[in-house]
C-alpha positions in Angstrom: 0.0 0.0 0.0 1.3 3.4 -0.9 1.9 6.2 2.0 -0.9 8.4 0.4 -3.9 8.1 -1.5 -5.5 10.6 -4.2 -9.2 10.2 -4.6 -11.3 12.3 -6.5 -11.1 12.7 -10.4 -9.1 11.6 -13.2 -9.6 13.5 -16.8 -8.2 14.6 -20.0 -7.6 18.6 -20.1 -7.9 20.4 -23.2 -6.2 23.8 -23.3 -7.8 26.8 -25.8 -5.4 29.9 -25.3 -7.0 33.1 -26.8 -6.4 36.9 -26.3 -9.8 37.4 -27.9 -11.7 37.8 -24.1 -12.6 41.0 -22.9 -11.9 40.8 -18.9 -15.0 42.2 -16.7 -14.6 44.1 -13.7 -16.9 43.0 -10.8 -15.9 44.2 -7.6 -19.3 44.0 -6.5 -19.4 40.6 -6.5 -17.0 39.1 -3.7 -17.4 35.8 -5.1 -16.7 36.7 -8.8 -14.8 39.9 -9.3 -13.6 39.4 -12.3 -15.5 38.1 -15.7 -14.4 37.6 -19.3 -16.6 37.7 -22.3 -17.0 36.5 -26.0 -19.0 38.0 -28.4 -22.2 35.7 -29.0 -21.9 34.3 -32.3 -18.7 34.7 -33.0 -15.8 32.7 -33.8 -12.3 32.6 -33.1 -9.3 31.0 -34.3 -7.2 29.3 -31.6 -3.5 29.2 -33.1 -2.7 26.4 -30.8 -3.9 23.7 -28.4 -2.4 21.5 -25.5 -3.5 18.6 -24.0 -2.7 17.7 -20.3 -3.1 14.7 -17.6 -6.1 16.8 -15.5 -8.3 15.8 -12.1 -7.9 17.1 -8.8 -6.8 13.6 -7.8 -4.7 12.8 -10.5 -3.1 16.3 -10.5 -2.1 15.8 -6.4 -0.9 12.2 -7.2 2.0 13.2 -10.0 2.6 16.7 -7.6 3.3 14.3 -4.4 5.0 11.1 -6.5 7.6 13.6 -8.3 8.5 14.6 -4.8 9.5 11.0 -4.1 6.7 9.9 -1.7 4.8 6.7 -2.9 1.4 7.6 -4.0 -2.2 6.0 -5.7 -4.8 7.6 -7.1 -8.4 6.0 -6.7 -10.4 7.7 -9.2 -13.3 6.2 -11.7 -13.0 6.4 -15.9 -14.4 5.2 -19.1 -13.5 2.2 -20.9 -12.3 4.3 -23.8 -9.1 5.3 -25.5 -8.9 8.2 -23.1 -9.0 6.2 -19.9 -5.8 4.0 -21.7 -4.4 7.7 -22.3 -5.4 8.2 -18.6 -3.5 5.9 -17.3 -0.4 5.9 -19.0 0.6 9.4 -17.9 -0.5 8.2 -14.3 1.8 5.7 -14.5 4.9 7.4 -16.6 4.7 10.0 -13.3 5.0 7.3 -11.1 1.5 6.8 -9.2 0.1 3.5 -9.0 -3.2 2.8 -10.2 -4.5 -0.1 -9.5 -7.5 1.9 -7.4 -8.3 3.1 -10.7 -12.0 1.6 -11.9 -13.1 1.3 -15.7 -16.8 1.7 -16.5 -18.0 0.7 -20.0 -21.2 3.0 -19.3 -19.2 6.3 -19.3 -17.0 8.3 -21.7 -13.8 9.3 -19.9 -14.0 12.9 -17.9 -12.8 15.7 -20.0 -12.8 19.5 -19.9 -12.3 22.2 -22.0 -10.4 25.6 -20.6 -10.1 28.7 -21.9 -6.8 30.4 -20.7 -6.7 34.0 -21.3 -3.5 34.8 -22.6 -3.4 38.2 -21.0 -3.3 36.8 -17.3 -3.0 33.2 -17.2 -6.3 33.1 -15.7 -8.8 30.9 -17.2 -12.5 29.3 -17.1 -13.2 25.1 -17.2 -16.2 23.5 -18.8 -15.9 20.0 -17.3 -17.6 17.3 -17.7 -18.0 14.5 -14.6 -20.1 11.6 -15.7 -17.4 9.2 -14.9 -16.3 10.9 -11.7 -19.6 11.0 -10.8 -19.8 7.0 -10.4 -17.0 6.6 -8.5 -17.6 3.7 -5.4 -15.2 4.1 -2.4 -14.7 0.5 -1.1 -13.6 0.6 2.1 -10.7 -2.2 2.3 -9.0 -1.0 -0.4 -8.0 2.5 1.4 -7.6 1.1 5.1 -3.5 0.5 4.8 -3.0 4.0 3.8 -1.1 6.4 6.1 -2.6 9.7 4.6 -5.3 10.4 2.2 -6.3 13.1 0.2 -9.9 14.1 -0.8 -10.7 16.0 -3.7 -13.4 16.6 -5.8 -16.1 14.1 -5.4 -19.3 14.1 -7.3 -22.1 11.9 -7.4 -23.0 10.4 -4.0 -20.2 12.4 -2.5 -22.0 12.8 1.1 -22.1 8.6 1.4 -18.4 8.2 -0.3 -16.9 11.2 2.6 -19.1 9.4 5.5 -17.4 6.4 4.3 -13.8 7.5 3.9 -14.1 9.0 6.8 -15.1 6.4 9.1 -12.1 4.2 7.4 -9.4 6.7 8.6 -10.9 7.2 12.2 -10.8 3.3 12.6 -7.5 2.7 10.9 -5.9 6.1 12.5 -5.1 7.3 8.9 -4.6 11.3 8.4 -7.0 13.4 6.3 -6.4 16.1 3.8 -9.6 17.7 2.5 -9.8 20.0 -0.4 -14.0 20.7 -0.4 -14.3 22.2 -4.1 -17.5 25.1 -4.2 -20.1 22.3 -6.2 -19.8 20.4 -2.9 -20.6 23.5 -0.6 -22.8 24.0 -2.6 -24.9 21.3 -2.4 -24.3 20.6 1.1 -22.5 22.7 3.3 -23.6 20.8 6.3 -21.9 17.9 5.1 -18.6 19.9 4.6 -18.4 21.3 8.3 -19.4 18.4 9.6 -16.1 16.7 8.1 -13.9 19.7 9.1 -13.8 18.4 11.8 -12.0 15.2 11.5 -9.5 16.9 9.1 -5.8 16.9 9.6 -5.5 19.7 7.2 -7.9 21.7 5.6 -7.1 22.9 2.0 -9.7 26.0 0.4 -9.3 29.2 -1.5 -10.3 32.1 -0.9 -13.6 32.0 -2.3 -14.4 28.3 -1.1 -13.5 29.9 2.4 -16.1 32.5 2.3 -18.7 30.4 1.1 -18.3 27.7 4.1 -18.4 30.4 6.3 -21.5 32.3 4.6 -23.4 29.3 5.5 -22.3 29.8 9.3 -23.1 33.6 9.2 -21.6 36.8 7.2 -19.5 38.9 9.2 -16.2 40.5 8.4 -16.5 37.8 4.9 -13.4 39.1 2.9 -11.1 38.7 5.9 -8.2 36.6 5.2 -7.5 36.4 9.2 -11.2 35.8 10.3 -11.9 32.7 7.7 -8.8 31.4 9.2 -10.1 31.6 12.7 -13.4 30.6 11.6 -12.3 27.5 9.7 -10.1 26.6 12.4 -12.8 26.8 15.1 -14.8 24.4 12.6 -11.8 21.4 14.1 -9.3 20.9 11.6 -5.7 20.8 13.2 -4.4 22.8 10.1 -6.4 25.3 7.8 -4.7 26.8 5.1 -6.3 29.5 2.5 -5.0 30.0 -0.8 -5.9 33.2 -3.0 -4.0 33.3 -6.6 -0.9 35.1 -6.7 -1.3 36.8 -3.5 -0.1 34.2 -1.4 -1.3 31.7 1.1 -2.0 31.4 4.7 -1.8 28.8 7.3 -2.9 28.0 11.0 -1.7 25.0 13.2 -4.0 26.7 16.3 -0.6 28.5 17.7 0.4 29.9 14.8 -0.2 31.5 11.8 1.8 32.2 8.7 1.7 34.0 5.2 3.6 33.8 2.2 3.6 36.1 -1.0 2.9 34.2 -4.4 6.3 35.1 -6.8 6.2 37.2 -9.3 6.0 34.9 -12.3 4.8 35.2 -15.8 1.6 33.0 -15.3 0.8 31.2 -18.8 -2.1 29.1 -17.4 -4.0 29.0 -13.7 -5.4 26.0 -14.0 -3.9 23.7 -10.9 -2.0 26.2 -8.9 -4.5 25.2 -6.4 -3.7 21.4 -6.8 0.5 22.3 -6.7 0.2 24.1 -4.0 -2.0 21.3 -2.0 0.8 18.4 -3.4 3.9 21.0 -2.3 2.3 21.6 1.2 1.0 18.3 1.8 4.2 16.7 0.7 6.5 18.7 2.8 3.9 17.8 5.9 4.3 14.0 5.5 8.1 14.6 5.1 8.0 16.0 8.4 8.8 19.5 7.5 6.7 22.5 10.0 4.2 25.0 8.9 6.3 28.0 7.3 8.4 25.1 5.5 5.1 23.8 4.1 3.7 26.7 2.9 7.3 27.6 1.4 6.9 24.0 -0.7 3.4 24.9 -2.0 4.1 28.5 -2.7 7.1 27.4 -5.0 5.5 24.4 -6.4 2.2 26.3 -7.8 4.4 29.1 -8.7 6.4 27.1 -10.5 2.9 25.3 -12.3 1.5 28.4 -13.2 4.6 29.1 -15.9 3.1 26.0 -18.3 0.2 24.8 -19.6 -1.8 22.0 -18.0 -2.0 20.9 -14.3 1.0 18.9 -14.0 4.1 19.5 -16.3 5.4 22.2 -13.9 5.6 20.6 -10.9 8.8 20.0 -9.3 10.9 17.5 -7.5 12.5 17.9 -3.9 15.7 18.8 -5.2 14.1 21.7 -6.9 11.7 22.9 -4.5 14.9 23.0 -1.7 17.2 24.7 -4.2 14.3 27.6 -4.2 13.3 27.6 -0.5 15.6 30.5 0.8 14.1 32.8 -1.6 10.4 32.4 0.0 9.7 35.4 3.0 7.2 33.9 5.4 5.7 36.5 8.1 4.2 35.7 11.2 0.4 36.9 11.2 -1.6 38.0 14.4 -4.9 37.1 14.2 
């Protein structure tokens, strides 16, 4: 059994790059503040397109196996040319995937992003069907030391009560990364896990959401979600927010580190690079202000190629980079 497993999805990303979007201004909206737009009707020639391994899961898995730690992913796919595509790239990065599961009855996940070319940023149409029929058995995840929880769709409040339970019997450590379609659609669910949590992974705007369910004071506050989410029970909450930075809080402490100033080519899984640089440097026994050092140079790193995964970095790499990270102490 592998020290850590990934579970959530595994999909095919397909990158559009275009300078054709007009970006929107919407302060006015805390959780949207910025929009893009297309002309209706129109079309646009796309001078190039990439294709990347994608899946919140998947993504973690090659992040935490090019750091040398041993890793699975337990994800569910079509019986289709992409899932063989699938799992070929799992495996040329390293993670076993034997907790991988084939379904004849589904077409593979895939998604299509549009990166603006201006800012890196970019929006995902994704498609879940697969995902969305994925069954946690219980035995196969009870020899794990860690695992980490993604997105889950589908029956996602049975497969968390059930993963759940596992690591409280078999003492194994949780890292939970609730994505917004889950709080959603059940924020009681999501706090109730909190809870249980050895570390607690959300941006900024998953954050405010969780605690807009528990009431909406002092929202865009950085140092109050922190506290909030912290009272909610996990031992470690961190909060990430683009190229600003991150923040993280053990209950003692708490710490913040600036995002570096990069030329961002693509967005899409900084989120999941900074969870696979934090979390990795946690189960190598590294403390907080190392771990957020990791993440912040992993997803900055990321964020300099297109797709989720061909920017992440080894040990050797992240170490020779660490000494250039400022961490502050925050009061909160």
């Amino acid at each position: 059994m592998s020290k850590i497993i990934c579970i959530g999805s595994a999909c095919k990303d397909v990158f559009f790059p275009t300078a054709e979007g007009k970006i929107v201004e919407t302060p006015e909206d805390i959780l949207s503040k910025q929009k893009i737009e297309f002309e209706l009707g129109a079309k646009y020639k796309i001078e190039d397109r990439f294709e990347a391994l994608g899946g919140c899961a998947a993504n973690v898995a090659v992040g935490l196996a090019r750091l040398g730690i041993s890793t699975e992913c337990y994800a569910h796919i079509g019986n289709d040319y992409i899932a063989d595509w699938i799992l070929n790239e799992l495996q040329k990065n390293k993670v076993e995937t034997n907790l991988i599961s084939k379904d004849k009855n589904f077409t593979s996940d895939m998604s299509a992003i549009v990166v603006d070319k201006k800012t890196g940023e970019r929006v995902i149409f994704s498609n879940q069907k697969a995902n969305g029929n994925l069954k946690i058995i219980p035995e196969k995840i009870e020899g794990a030391e860690w695992i980490f929880i993604g997105d889950l769709h589908g029956n996602w409040q049975r497969h968390l009560d059930l993963i759940f339970n596992v690591a409280q019997k078999h003492k194994i450590k949780l890292a939970y990364n609730p994505r917004q379609i889950n709080i959603h659609d059940d924020s009681k669910k999501v706090i109730e896990k909190i809870v249980g949590t050895e570390i607690l992974f959300v941006n900024k705007d998953e954050a405010i959401e969780i605690i807009l369910s528990v009431n909406n004071k002092k929202i865009d506050d950085e140092k109050y979600l922190l506290q909030e989410l912290k009272n909610l029970g996990a031992k470690i909450v961190v909060i990430t927010d683009g190229a600003r930075g991150a923040w993280a809080n053990d209950g003692e402490k708490t710490f913040f580190a600036s995002g570096l100033k990069v030329s961002a080519v693509d967005s899409t899984g900084a989120g999941d690079a900074f969870c696979s640089g934090f979390l990795g440097a946690r189960i190598k026994g590294k403390n907080l202000e190392e771990c957020l050092k990791w993440g912040i140079i992993n997803s900055s790193n990321e964020v300099q190629f297109y797709g989720a995964v061909d920017g992440l970095l080894n040990e050797d790499e992240i170490i020779k980079l660490v000494d250039g990270i400022k961490v502050e102490k925050v009061v909160i």
